[in-house]
C-alpha positions as YAML, in Angstrom:
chain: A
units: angstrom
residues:
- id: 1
  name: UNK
  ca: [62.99, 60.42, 87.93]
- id: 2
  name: UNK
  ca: [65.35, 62.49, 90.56]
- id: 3
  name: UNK
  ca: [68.86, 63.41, 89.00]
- id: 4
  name: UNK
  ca: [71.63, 61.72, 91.37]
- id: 5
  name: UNK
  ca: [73.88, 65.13, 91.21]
- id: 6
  name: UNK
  ca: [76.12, 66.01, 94.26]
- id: 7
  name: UNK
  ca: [75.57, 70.00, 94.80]
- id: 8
  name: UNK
  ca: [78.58, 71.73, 93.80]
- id: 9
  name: UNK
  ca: [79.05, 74.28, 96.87]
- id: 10
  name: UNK
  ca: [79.39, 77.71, 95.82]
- id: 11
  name: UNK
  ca: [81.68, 79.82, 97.38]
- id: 12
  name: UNK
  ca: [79.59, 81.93, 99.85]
- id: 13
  name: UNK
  ca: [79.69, 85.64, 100.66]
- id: 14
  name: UNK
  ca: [80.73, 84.88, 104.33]
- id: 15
  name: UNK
  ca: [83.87, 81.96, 104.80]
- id: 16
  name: UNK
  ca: [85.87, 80.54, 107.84]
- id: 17
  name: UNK
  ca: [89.50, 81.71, 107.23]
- id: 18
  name: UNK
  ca: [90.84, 78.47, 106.30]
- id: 19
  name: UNK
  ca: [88.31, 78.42, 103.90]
- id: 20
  name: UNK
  ca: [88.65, 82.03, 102.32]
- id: 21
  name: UNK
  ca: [92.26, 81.47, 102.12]
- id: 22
  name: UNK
  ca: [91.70, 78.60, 99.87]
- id: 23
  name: UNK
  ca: [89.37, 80.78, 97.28]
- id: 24
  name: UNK
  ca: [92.01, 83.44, 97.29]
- id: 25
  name: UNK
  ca: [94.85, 81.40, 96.35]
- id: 26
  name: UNK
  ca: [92.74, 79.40, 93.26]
- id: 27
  name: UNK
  ca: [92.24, 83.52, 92.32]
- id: 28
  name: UNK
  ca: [95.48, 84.10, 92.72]
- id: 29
  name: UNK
  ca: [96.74, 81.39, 90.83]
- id: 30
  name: UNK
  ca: [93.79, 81.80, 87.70]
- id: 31
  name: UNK
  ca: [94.87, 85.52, 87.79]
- id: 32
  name: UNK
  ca: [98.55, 84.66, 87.62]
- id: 33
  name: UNK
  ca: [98.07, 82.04, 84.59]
- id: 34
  name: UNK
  ca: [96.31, 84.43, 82.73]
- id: 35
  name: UNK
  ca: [98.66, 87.08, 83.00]
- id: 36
  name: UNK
  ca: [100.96, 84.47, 82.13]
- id: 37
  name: UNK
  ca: [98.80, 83.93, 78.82]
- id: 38
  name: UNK
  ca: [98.62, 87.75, 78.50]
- id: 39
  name: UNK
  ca: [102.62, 87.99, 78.64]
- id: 40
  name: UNK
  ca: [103.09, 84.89, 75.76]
- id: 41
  name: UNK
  ca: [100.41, 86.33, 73.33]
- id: 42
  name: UNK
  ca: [102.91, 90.07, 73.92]
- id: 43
  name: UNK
  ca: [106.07, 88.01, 73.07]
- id: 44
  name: UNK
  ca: [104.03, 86.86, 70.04]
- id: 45
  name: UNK
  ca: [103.76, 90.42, 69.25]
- id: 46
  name: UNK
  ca: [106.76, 92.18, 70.39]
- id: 47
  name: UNK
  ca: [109.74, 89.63, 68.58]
- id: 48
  name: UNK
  ca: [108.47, 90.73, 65.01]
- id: 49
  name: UNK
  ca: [108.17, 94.48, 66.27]
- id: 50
  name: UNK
  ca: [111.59, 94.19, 67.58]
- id: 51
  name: UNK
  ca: [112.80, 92.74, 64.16]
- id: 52
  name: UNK
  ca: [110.88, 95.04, 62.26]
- id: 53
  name: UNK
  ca: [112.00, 98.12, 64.37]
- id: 54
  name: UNK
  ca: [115.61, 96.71, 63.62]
- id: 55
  name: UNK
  ca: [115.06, 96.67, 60.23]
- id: 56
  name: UNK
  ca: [113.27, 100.36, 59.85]
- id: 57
  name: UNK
  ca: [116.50, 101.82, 62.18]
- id: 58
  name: UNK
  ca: [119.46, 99.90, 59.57]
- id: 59
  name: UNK
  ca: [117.72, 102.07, 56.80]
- id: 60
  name: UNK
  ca: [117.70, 105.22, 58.83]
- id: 61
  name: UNK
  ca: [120.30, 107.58, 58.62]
- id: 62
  name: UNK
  ca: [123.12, 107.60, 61.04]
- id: 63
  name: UNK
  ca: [121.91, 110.11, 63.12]
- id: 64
  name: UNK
  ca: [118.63, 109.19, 63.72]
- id: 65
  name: UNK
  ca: [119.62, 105.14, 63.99]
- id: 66
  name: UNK
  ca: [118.25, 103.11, 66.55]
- id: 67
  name: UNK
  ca: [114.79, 104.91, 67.09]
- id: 68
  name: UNK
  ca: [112.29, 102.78, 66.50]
- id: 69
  name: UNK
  ca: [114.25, 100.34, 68.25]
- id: 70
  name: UNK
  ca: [113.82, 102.31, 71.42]
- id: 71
  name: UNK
  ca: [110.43, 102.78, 70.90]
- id: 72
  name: UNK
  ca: [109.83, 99.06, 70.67]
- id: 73
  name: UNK
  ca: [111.67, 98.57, 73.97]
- id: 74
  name: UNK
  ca: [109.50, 101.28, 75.19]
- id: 75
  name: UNK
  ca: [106.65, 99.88, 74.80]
- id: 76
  name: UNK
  ca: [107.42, 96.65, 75.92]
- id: 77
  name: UNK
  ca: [108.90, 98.32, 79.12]
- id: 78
  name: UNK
  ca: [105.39, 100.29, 79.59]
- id: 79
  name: UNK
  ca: [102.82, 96.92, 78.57]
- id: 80
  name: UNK
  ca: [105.37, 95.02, 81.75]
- id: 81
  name: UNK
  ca: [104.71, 97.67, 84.22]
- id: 82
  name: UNK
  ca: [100.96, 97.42, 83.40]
- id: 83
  name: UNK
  ca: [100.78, 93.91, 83.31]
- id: 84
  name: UNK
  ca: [102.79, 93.52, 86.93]
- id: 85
  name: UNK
  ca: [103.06, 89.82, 86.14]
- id: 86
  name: UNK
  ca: [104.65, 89.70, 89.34]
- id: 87
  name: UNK
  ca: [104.31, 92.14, 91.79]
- id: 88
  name: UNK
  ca: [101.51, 92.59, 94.00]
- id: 89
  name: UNK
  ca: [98.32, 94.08, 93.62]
- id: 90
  name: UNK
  ca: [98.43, 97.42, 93.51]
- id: 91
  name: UNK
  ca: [94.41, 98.58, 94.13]
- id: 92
  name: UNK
  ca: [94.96, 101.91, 96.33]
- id: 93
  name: UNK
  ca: [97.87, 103.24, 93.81]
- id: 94
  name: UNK
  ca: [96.49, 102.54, 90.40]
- id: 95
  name: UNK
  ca: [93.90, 105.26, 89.42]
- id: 96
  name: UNK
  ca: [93.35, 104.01, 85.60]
- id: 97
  name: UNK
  ca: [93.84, 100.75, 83.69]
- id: 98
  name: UNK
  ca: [96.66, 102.07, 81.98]
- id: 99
  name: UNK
  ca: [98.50, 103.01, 85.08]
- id: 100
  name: UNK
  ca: [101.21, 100.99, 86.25]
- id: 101
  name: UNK
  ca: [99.50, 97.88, 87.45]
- id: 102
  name: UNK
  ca: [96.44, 98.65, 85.49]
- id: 103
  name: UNK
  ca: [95.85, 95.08, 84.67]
- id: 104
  name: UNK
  ca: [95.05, 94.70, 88.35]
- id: 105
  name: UNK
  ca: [91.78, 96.24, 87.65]
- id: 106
  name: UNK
  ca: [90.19, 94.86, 84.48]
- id: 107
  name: UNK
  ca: [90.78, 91.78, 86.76]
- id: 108
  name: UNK
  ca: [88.54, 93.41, 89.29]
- id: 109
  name: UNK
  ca: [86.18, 94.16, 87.26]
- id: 110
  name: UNK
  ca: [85.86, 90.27, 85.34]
- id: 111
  name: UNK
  ca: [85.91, 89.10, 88.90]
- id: 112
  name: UNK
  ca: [83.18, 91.55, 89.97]
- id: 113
  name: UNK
  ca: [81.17, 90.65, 87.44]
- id: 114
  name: UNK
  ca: [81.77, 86.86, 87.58]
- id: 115
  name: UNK
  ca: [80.32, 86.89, 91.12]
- id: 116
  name: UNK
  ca: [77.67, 88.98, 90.45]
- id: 117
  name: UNK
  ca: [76.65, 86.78, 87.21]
- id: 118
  name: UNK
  ca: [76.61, 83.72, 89.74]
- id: 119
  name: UNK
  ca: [74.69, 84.97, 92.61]
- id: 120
  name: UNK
  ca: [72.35, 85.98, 89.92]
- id: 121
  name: UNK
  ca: [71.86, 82.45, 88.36]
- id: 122
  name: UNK
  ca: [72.01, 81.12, 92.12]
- id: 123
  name: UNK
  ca: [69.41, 83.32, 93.38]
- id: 124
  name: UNK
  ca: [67.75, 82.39, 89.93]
- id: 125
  name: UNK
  ca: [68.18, 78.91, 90.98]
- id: 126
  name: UNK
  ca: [66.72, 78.79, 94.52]
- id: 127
  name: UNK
  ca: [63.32, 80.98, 93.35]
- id: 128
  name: UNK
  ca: [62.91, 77.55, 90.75]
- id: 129
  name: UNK
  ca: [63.60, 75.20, 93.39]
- id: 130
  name: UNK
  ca: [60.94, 77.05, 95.66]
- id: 131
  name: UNK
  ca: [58.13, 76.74, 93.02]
...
């Protein structure tokens, strides 16, 4: 018995504009919600550091009060430039994922390796079909 399933195009290697466009903004937007999910899960974090930090500083003596605050807000100030929730991509500049705009390339590479994965199982796919 034949299956009744309608072919799910996959996005090819070469596009028409309109139709590039189309696959860059769904990346754009998946890469933007998970950054967005990367953000939340260092709020999760960084509000208990904070209050901790606060805590470890009010039983400091005077002189050396307020340092572990700043290093909280450090880091926090470091993880936002890597993250670059919302500035552009930053390929030619960043050198290393912890760079600013490092998160740009771990993104890269999932993507990279996304593509590749699927080409695999499609090329998989049409040496079945040809049997």
């Amino acid at each position: 018995m034949k299956e009744n399933r309608v072919p799910v195009p996959a996005p090819p290697d070469v596009v028409s504009p309109e139709h590039a466009s189309r696959w860059r903004l769904a990346r754009d937007l998946g890469v933007f919600e998970l950054k967005l999910a990367v953000d939340g899960i260092k709020d999760l974090i960084m509000a208990p550091l904070a209050l901790a930090a606060f805590v470890a500083d009010m039983v400091m003596p005077k002189e050396s009060r307020g340092v572990f605050m700043r290093a909280a807000l450090h880091i926090g100030e470091r993880f936002e430039r890597w993250l670059n929730l919302y500035g552009l991509r930053r390929r030619d500049e960043t050198k290393t994922i912890l760079d600013e705009g490092g998160s740009d390339i771990i993104v890269d590479y999932l993507e990279s390796k996304t593509l590749e994965l699927h080409r695999g199982l499609r090329d998989r796919r049409k040496d079945r079909s040809k049997d």
